[in-house]
C-alpha angles and dihedrals in degrees: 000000000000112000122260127234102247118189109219100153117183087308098109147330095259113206119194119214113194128191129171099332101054096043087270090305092313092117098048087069088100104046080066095050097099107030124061091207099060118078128186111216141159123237122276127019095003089054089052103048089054094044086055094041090045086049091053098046100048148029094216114106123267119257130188138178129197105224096217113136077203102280090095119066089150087072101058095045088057101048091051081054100056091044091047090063092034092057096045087064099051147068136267107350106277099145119099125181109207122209116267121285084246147002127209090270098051082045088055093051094045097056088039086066095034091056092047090052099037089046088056088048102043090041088051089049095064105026098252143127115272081231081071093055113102107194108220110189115203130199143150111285105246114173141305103281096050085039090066100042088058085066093049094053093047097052082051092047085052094046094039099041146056105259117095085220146034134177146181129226129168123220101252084354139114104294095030115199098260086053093047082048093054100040089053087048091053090054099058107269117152092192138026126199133188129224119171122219093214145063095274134084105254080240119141149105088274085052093038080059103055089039090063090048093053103282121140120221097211098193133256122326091242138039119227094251095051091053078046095054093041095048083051094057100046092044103051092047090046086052087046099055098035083057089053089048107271116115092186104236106104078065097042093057102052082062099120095036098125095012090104104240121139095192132149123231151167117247082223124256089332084073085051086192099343114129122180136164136221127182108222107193092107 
């Protein structure tokens, strides 16, 4: 994916936080190629390393911006931890948490356009209908509960939009990619194409293998001036409430409340040790 340029102007240092839909924010690297105030990091140690380096270098706010496409509410949840201790620790609040990049409803809309985009070019291709074209969207498996949701999308993407069918398969998952292939093919599809629900491009050797089976590998979910447009937004309303006094955390860590995880977690080095679990299907 080539990188988007993102204007972020003198407004504020951004920093991105990926989690499983974004290889663990190994494929954000190049939405920060052309900007120095953009920085691509994981959760955790690494998050909090940037936001203290990007304090002490300048005297711009702190952005960032948690890179879900919705199917990660543990991510947010996690970065509002870690800037919840790191702002605890520092100075004048200068530390704002944007919203995430998307939310299950933005994901729904997206693949909706990518399958109606990617049934029109697969069906071209080989000189089919549309009506032939099974979707089959692809992602790292995550856990149970995103899992899930990625189902539920799906099923949404299939009733909403224009393709007669839509799947899911995970990268090195149940279904994997070459079984999602398969299962499309037995009910009748003449062409299968792949979208994937994440940052990444669906490529692979999982992907080169169905491709050589028939499979289409229809690009990435999101052009670079989408991704543009949508960083834009999320950071200019996470520098305007920090300015009239909301940083944005308090709202970032009630993220998983109602996703259905019972899970156990540090609150990052502010726990120092302490480990505790909630169970956050209420």
């Amino acid at each position: 994916m080539s990188a988007p340029a993102v204007e972020l102007t003198a407004q504020a240092t951004v920093v991105l936080v990926g989690g499983h839909e974004s290889d663990r924010g190994e494929a954000l690297h190049a939405l920060a190629q052309d900007s120095p105030l953009t920085r691509a990091r994981a959760c955790g140690q690494e998050l909090e390393e940037a936001v203290r380096a990007a304090l002490i270098t300048s005297e711009l706010p702190v952005c960032v911006v948690p890179m879900t496409l919705g199917r990660d509410p543990e991510l947010v949840a996690d970065t509002a931890r870690t800037l919840a201790w790191v702002a605890r620790t520092t100075g004048p609040p200068r530390i704002a948490l944007a919203e995430p990049f998307g939310t299950a409803e933005h994901l729904i809309g997206w693949l909706r356009a990518a399958a109606g985009r990617a049934a029109v070019g697969a069906a071209g291709a080989a000189g089919a209908d549309p009506a032939d074209v099974a979707i089959l969207v692809t992602a790292n498996p995550a856990n149970p509960f995103d899992d899930a949701e990625l189902f539920r999308i799906a099923r949404l993407v299939q009733v909403q939009g224009r393709a007669p069918w839509v799947d899911v398969a995970f990268h090195g998952g149940d279904p994997d990619v070459q079984t999602g292939v398969d299962r499309c093919r037995r009910l009748g599809a003449r062409r299968v194409a792949l979208v994937p629900a994440g940052f990444a491009p669906a490529g692979g050797t999982e992907v080169a293998a169905a491709e050589a089976a028939g499979a289409v590998d229809a690009g990435p979910l999101l052009a670079p001036s989408a991704i543009s447009g949508v960083l834009a937004a999320r950071i200019q309303a996470a520098v305007d409430r920090l300015r009239a006094g909301d940083d944005g955390i308090a709202a970032g860590l009630d993220a998983e409340h109602g996703h259905g995880h019972t899970h156990s977690h540090t609150d990052g080095p502010a726990a120092r040790g302490h480990t505790h679990s909630h169970a956050s299907g209420h």
